[in-house]
C-alpha positions in Angstrom: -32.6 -29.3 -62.4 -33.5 -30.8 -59.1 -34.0 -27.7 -57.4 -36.8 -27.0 -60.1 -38.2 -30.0 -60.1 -38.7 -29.7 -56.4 -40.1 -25.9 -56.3 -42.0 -26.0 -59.7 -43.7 -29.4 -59.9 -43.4 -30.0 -56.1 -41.8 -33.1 -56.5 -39.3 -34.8 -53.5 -37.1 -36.2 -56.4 -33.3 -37.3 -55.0 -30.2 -35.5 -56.6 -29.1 -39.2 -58.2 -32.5 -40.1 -59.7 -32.9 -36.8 -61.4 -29.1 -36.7 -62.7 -30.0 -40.5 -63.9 -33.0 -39.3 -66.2 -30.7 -36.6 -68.0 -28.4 -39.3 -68.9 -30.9 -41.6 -70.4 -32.8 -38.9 -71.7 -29.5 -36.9 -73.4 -26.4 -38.6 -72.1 -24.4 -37.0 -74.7 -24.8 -33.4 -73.8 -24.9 -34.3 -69.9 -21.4 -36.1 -70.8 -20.3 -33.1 -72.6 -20.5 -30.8 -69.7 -19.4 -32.2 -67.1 -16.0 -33.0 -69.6 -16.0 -29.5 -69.7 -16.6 -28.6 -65.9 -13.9 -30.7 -64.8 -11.6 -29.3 -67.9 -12.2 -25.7 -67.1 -10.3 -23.5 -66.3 -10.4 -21.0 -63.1 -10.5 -17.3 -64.0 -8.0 -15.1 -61.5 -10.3 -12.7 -59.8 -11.1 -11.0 -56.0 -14.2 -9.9 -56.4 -15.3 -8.0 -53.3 -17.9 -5.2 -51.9 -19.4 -3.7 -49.1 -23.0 -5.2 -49.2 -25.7 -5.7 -51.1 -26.7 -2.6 -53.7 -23.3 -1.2 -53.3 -22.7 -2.6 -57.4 -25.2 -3.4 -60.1 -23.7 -5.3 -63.0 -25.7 -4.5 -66.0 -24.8 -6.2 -69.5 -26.5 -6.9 -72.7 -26.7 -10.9 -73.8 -26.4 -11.9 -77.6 -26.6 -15.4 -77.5 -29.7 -16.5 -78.6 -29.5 -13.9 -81.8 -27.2 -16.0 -83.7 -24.8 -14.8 -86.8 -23.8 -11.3 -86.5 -26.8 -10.5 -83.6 -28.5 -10.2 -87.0 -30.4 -14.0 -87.6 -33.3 -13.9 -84.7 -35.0 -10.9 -82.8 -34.4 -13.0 -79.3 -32.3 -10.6 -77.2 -31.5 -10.7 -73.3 -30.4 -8.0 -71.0 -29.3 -9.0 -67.2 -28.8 -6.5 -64.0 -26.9 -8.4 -61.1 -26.3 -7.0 -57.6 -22.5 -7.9 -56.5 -22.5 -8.9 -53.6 -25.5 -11.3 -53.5 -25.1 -12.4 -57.3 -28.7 -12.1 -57.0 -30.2 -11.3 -60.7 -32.6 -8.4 -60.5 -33.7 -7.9 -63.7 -33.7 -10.2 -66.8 -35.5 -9.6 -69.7 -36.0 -10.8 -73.0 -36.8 -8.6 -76.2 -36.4 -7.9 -79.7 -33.2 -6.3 -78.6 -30.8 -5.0 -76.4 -29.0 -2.2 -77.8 -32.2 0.5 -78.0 -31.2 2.6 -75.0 -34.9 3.6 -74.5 -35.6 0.1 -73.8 -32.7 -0.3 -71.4 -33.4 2.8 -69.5 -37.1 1.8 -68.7 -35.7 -1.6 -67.5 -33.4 -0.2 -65.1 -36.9 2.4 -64.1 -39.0 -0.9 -63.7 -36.1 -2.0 -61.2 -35.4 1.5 -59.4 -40.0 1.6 -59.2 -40.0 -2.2 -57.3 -37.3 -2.3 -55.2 -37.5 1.9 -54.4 -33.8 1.8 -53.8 -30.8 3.4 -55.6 -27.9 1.2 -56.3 -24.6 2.9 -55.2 -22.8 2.2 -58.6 -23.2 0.2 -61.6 -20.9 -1.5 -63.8 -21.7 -1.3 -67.3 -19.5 -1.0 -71.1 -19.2 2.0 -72.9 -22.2 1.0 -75.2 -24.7 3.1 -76.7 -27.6 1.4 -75.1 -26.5 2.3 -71.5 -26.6 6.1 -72.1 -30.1 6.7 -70.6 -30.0 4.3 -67.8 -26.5 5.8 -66.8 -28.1 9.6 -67.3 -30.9 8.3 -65.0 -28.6 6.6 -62.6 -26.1 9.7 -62.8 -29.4 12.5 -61.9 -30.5 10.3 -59.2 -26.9 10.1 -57.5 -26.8 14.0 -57.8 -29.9 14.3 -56.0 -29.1 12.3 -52.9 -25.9 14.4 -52.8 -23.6 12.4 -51.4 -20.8 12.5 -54.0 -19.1 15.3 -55.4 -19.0 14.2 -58.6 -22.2 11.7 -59.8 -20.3 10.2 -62.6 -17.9 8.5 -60.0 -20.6 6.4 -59.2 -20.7 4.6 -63.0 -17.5 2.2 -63.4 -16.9 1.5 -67.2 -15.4 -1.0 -68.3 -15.5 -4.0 -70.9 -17.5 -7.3 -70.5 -15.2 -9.5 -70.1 -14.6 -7.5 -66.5 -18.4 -7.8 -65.6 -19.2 -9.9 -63.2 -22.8 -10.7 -65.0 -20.6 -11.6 -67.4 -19.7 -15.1 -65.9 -23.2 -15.2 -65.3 -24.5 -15.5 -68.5 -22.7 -19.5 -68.9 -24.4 -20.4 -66.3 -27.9 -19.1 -68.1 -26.4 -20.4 -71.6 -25.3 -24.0 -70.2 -28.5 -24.5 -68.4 -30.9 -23.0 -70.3 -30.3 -20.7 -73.7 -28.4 -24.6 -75.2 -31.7 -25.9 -75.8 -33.5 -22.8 -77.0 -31.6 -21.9 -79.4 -31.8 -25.7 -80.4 -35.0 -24.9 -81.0 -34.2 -21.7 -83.2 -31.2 -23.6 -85.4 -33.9 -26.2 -86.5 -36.6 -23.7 -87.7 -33.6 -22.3 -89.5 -32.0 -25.8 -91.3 -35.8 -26.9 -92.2 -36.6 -23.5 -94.3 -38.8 -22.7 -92.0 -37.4 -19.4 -90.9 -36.2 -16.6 -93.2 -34.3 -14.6 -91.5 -34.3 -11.8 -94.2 -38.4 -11.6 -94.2 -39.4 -9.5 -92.3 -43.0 -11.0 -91.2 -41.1 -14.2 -90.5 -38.8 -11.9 -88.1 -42.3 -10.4 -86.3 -43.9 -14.0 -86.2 -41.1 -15.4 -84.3 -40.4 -12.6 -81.8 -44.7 -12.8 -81.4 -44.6 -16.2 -80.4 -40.8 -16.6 -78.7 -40.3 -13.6 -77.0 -42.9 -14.6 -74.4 -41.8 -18.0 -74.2 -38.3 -17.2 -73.5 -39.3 -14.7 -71.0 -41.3 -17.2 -69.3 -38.1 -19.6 -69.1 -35.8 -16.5 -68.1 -38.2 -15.9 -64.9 -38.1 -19.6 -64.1 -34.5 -19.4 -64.1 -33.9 -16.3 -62.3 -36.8 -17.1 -59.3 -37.0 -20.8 -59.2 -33.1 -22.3 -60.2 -30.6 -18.9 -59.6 -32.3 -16.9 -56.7 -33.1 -19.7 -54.6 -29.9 -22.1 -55.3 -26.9 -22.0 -52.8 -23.3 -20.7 -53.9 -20.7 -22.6 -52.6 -17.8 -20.6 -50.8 -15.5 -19.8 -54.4 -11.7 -19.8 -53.8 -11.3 -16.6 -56.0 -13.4 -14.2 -54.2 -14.1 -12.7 -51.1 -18.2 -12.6 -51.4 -19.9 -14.7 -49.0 -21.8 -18.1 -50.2 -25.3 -18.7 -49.4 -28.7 -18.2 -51.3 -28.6 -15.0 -53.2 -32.1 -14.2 -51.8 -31.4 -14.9 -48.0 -28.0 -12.8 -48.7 -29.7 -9.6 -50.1 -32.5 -9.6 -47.9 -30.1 -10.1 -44.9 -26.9 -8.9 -45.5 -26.2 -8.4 -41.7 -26.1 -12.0 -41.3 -23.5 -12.6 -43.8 -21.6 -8.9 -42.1 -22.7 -7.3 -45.2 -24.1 -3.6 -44.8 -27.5 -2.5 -47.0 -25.0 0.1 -49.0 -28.2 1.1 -51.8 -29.3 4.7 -51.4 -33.2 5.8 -50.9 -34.3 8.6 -53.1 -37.5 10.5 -54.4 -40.1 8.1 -56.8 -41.2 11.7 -57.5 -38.2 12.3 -59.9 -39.0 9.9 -62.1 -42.5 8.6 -61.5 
């Protein structure tokens, strides 16, 4: 929070004044999570990689759609690089399980940064199978593997990196959101069986939560500094200092350049 009050509202705000206004503006939730940083409990891991672009985590969020992913048309999907934890791509739509939509993320990604991650980590799910064909043709055309499918590592969520990700986004952000959403829902203001109350609310939300995912990712995540983590051997720093310079954190640029012309 004082990172963005610094970089968004330009601010010079010290740590202890803003943590002071979240306590006397919601000192029960503030309570409540630092009870449950201090309580939790460190997940066994050694997550390491050559450099940056050498694995894309890619996973589907479900959070913010509520009771069987069925109550509100508010869907996230993430794509994290490894070795920087820098998040590359986060969108919000009215889902995240149409692999059409999914497949033209990861071509929005492959079109700005015009370099082809080595592998990806994804699940088995239905709405990978066009970004993984996509990922899979463009592997076969720089030619460096015998096999393109070696370069797509399945496995579940739980295994994903991006996966500890998302309570970062939920804790900071998606808490008060879907808030928001629970209200409209205990007032009878929301049906979520009608479907023009369904369109309504993805009309007006959708933008708004996209709005607060970019904030996240470019203002808090991309510009905050990770501390050195005891179970893992990736570096700490910035996650936009390390994937632009990965030399300076003996990383190696491990992505892959290809053709636009295949695809664009």
């Amino acid at each position: 929070m004082t990172l963005k009050v610094r970089q968004k509202h330009e601010l010079k705000v010290p740590r202890n004044v803003v943590y002071a206004c979240m306590v006397n503006v919601d000192y029960e939730n503030v309570k409540k999570r630092a009870l449950n940083q201090n309580g939790r409990k460190k997940r066994e891991g050694r997550y390491t990689t050559a450099g940056v672009d050498s694995l894309l985590s890619i996973d589907g969020h479900d959070k913010l759609m509520g009771y069987q992913n069925s109550t509100f048309p508010i869907a996230v999907y993430g794509m994290l690089d490894q070795a920087s934890r820098k998040i590359l791509i986060l969108r919000c739509w009215t889902t995240n399980s149409n692999p059409d939509v999914v497949g033209h993320w990861y071509l929005e990604l492959l079109k700005e940064s015009k370099i082809l991650p080595g592998s990806m980590r994804c699940d088995r799910g239905t709405e990978t199978g066009k970004l993984v064909t996509i990922h899979g043709y463009l592997r076969a055309q720089v030619g460096d593997l015998t096999d393109p499918v070696d370069s797509i590592i399945y496995g579940t969520s739980t295994t994903n990196q991006i996966e500890r990700w998302w309570r970062e986004l939920h804790e900071r952000l998606e808490k008060n959101i879907k808030k928001d959403l629970n209200a409209l829902l205990a007032e009878n203001l929301y049906n979520p069986h009608d479907q023009i109350d369904r369109d309504l609310l993805a009309f007006i939300m959708v933008p708004c939560v996209q709005r607060e995912l970019d904030e996240f990712k470019d203002i808090v995540w991309n510009t905050h500094r990770i501390r050195r983590q005891k179970h893992t051997l990736l570096p700490d720093g910035i996650p936009n200092h390390i994937y632009q310079f990965p030399e300076k954190y003996d990383l190696q640029q491990c992505g892959k350049t290809f053709k636009l012309s295949l695809v664009f």
